[in-house]
C-alpha positions in Angstrom: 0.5 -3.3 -12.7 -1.8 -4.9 -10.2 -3.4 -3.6 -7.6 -4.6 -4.8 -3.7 -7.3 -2.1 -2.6 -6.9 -1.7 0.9 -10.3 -0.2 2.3 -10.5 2.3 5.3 -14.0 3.2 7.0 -13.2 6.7 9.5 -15.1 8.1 11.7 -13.8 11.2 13.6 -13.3 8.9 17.1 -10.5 7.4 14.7 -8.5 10.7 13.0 -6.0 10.1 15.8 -5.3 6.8 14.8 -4.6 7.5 10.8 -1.4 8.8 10.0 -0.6 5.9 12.2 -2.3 3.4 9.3 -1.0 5.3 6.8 2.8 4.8 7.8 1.8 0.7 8.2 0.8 1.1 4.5 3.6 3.3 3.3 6.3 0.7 4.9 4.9 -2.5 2.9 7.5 -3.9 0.4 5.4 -4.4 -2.5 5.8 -7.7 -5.0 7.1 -7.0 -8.1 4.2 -6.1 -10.7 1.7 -5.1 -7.7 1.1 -1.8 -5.8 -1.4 -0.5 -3.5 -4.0 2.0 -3.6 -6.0 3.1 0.0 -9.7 3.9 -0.1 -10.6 6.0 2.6 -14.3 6.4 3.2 -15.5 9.3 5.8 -18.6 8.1 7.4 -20.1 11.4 7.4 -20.0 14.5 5.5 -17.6 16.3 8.3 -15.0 13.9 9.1 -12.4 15.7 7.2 -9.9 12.6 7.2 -7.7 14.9 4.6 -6.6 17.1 7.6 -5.0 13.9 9.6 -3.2 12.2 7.0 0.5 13.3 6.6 0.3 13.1 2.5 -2.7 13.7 1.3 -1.4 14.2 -1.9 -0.2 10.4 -2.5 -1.7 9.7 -5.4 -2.3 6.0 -4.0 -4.7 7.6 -1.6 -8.0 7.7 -2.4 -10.6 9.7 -0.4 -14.5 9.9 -0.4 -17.2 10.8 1.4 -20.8 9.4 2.1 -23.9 10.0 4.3 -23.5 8.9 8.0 -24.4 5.3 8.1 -22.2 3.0 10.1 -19.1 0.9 9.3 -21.0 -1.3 7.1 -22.2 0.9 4.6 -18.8 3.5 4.8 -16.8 0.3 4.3 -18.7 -1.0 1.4 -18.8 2.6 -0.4 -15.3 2.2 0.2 -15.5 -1.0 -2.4 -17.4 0.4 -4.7 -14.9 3.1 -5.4 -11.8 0.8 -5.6 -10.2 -1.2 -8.3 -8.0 -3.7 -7.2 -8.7 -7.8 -8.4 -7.8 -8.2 -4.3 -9.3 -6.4 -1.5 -8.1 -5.6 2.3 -9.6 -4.9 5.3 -8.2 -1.9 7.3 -9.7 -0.1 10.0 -8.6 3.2 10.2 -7.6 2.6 13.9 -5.5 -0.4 13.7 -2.2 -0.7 11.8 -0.8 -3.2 9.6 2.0 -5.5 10.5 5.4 -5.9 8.3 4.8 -7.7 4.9 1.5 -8.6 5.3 0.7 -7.3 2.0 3.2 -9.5 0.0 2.1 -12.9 2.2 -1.7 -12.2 1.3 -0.8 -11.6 -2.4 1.4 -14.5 -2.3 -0.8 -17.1 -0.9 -3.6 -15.7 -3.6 -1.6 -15.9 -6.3 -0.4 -19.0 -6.2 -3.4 -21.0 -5.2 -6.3 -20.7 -7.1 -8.5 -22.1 -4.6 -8.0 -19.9 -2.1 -10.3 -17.1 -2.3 -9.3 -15.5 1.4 -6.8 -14.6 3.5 -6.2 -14.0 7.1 -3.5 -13.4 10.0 -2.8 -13.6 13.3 -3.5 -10.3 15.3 -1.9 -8.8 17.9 -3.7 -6.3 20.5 -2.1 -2.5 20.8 -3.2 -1.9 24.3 -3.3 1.5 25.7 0.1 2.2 26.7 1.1 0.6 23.3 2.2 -2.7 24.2 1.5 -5.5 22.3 -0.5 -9.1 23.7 -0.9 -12.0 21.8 -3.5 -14.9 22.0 -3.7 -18.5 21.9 -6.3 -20.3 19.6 -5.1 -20.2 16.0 -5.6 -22.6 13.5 -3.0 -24.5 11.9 -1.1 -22.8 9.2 -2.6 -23.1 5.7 -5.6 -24.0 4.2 -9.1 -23.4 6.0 -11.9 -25.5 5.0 -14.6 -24.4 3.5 -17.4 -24.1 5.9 -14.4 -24.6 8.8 -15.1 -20.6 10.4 -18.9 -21.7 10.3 -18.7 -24.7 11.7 -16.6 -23.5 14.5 -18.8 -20.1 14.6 -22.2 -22.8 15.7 -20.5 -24.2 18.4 -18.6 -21.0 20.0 -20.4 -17.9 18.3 -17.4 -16.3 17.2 -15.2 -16.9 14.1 -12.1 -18.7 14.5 -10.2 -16.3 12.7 -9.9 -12.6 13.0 -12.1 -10.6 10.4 -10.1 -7.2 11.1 -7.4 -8.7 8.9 -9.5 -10.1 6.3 -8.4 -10.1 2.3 -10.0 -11.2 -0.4 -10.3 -11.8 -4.0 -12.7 -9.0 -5.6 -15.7 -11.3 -7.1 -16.5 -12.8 -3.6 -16.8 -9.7 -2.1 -18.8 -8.6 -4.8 -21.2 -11.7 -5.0 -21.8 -11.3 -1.3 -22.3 -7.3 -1.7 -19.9 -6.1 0.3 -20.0 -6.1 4.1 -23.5 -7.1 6.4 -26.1 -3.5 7.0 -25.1 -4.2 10.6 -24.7 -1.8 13.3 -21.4 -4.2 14.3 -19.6 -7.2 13.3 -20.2 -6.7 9.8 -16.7 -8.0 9.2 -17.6 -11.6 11.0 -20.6 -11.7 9.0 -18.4 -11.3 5.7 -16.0 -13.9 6.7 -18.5 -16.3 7.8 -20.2 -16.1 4.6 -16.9 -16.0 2.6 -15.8 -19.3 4.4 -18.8 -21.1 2.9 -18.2 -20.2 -0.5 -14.5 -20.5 -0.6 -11.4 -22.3 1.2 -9.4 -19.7 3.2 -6.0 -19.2 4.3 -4.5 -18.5 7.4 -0.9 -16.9 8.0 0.4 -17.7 11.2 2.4 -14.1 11.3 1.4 -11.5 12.6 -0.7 -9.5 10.2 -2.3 -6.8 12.5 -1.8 -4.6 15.6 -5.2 -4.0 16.6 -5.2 -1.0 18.6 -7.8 -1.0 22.0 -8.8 2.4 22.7 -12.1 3.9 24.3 -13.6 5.4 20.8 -13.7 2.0 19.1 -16.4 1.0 18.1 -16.2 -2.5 19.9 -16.5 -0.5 23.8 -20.4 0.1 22.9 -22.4 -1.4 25.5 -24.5 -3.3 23.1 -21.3 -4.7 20.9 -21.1 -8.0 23.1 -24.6 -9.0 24.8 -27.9 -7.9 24.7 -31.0 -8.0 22.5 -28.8 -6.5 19.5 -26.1 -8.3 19.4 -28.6 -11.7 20.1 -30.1 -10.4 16.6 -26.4 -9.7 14.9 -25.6 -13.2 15.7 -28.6 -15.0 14.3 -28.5 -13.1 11.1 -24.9 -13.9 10.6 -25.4 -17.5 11.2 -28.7 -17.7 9.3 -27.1 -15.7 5.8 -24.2 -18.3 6.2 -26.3 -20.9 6.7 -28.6 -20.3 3.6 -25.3 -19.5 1.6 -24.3 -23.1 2.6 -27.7 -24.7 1.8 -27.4 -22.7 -2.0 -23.7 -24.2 -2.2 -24.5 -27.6 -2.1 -28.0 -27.5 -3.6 -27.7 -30.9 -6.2 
């Protein structure tokens, strides 16, 4: 049996949010030969996850627990336990969307030069409707270098990281996600997209919830001196990655 290790950073802002991911996970229709284990990492000692989740005792569940330090290091201990040759991205506040599973397995089993998947998203606003955007790419293949490339001339990545997966020995080259306060996951898909072609399925992968806990509503996520900082270092690591890449 294979497995796709699905990876859950939580932080108590989100224990509303999990049974929610949990029943997104539970409804996937698996491929034949394939399952799914969930690797819940509490940031924190006192998050208690176990107390929000309607089964604990799923064996497919896996839960740990790690100093405080930020969705960087809770996602990557998060990797470090799991076992599975393909690894997705979700947050414990979002849910995923019907079948996305099976279409990210499919696309990476069948073409060996993909090393990534993502999806289109769709926002869970408030009063739980859904909103779509405008902007994907085309269907299919992505480039390599393509979510770099467009990352220099608009400073965000073309495709959304939240419903990022990806084969295991990337991830591990690359050690896991950025030590970054936020946007960890761009920085691990901009680096990604250097060493690999990518794939982007035009369903809809991800409801990604808006609520005033996320981590996204800090003041600092979107301007200031940090996130000027955040954004050089993503570009530079990329950049350096692309320079190694191509060295003769």
């Amino acid at each position: 049996m294979k497995t796709i290790s699905v990876l859950t950073a939580v932080h108590e802002g989100a224990l509303p949010y999990l049974a929610a991911a949990y029943g997104s996970l539970t409804a996937q229709v698996m491929p034949s030969g394939w399952s799914w284990e969930w690797c819940i990492q509490e940031d924190g000692a006192h998050v208690a996850a176990k107390d929000s989740l309607p089964d604990p005792s799923d064996p497919r569940v896996r839960l740990g627990a790690s100093r405080k330090g930020g969705p960087a290091v809770t996602r990557t201990m998060a990797f470090a336990r799991s076992t599975g040759d393909l690894v997705k991205v979700l947050d414990a506040d979002d849910e995923l969307a019907a079948g996305v599973l099976a279409r990210d397995i499919a696309v990476l089993e069948s073409e060996a030069a993909v090393g990534w998947t993502t999806s289109r998203v769709l926002d869970r606003l408030p009063d739980g409707s859904l909103l779509g955007f405008e902007g994907d790419p085309t269907p299919g293949v992505i480039p390599k270098g393509a979510v770099l490339s467009h990352w220099r001339e608009h400073r965000r990545p073309q495709v959304h990281p939240a419903t990022l997966c990806a084969r295991r020995d990337l991830v591990t080259f690359l050690g896991g996600w950025m030590a970054l306060p936020a946007s960890e996951d761009t920085g691990l898909l901009t680096a990604l997209s250097v060493l690999s072609q990518g794939w982007f399925l035009p369903e809809v992968g991800l409801h990604y919830r808006k609520h005033e806990a996320q981590s996204t509503m800090h003041p600092d996520h979107g301007t200031g001196e940090e996130w000027e900082a955040r954004m050089r270092i993503i570009q530079a690591r990329a950049e350096a990655l692309e320079g190694i890449v191509r060295y003769p």
